[in-house]
C-alpha positions as a Markdown table, in Angstrom:
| # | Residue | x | y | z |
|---|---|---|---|---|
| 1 | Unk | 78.5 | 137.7 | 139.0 |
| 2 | Unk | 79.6 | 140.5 | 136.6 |
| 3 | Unk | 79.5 | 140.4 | 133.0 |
| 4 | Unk | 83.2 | 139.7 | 132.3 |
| 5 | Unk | 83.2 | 136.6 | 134.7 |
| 6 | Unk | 79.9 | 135.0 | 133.3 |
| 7 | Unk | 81.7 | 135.3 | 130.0 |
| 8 | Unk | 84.8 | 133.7 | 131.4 |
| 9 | Unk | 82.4 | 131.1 | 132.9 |
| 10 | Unk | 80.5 | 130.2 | 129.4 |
| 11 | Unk | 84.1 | 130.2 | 127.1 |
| 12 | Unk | 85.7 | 128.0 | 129.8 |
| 13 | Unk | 82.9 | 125.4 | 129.7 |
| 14 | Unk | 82.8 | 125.2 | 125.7 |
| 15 | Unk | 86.6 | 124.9 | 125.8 |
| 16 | Unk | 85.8 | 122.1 | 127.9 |
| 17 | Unk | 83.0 | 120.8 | 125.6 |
| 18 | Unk | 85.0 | 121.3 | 122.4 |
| 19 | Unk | 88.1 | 119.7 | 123.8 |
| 20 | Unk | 85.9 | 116.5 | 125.4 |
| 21 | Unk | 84.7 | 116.5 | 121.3 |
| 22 | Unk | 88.2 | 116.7 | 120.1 |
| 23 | Unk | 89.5 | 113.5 | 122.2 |
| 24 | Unk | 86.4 | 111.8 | 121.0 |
| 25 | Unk | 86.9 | 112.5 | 117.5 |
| 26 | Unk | 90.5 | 111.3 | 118.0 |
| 27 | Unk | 89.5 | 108.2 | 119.4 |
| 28 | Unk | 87.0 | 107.5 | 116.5 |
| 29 | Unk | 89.9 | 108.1 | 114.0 |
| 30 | Unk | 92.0 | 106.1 | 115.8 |
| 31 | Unk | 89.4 | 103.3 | 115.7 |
| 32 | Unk | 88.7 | 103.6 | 112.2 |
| 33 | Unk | 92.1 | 103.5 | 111.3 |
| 34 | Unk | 92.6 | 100.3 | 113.0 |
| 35 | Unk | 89.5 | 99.2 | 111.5 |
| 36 | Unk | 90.3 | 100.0 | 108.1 |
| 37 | Unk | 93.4 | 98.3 | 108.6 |
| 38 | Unk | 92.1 | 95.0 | 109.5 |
| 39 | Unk | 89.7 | 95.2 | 106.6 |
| 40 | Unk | 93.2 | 95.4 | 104.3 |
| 41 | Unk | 94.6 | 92.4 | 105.7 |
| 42 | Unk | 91.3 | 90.6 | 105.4 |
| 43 | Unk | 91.1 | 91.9 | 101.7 |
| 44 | Unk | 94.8 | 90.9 | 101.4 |
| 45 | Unk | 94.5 | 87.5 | 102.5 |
| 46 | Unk | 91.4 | 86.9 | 100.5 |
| 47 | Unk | 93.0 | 88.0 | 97.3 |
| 48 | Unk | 95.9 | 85.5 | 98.5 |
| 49 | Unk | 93.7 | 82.4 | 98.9 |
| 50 | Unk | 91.6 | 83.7 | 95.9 |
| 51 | Unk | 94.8 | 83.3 | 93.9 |
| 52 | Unk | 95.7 | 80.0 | 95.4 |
| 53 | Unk | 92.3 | 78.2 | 94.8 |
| 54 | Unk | 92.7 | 79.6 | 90.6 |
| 55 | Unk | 96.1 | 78.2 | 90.7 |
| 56 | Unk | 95.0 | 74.8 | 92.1 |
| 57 | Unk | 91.9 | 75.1 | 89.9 |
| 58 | Unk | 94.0 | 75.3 | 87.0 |
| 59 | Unk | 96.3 | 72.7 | 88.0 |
| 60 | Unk | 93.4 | 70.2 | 88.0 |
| 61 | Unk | 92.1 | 71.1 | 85.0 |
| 62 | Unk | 95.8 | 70.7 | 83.0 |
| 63 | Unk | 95.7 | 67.3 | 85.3 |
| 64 | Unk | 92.5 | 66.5 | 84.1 |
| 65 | Unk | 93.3 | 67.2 | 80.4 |
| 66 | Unk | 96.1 | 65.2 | 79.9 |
| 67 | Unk | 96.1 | 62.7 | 77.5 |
């Protein structure tokens, strides 16, 4: 094996190692952006249902009030 081909041989195997990293990385953003997107809805529907439980809270309280 000369020179030229053992450099060949160690460039191809890292382009093989950095795109195997690449994919991976893609598939953690991917995740994460799923992720980050079910944490949204979750802090959208709590904010929702926080909103819902003030309004009912205040409701009772105007019940509660009257004379």
């Amino acid at each position: 094996m000369n020179r030229s081909s053992l450099a060949f041989d160690i460039f191809y195997s890292c382009r093989i190692t950095l795109q195997q990293i690449v994919g991976f990385a893609q598939g953690q953003h991917q995740e994460l952006m799923a992720q980050q997107e079910q944490l949204l809805q979750a802090h959208d529907r709590l904010a929702s249902n926080s909103k819902s439980m003030l309004e009912a809270q205040v409701s009772l309280f105007h019940n509660l009030i009257k004379p």
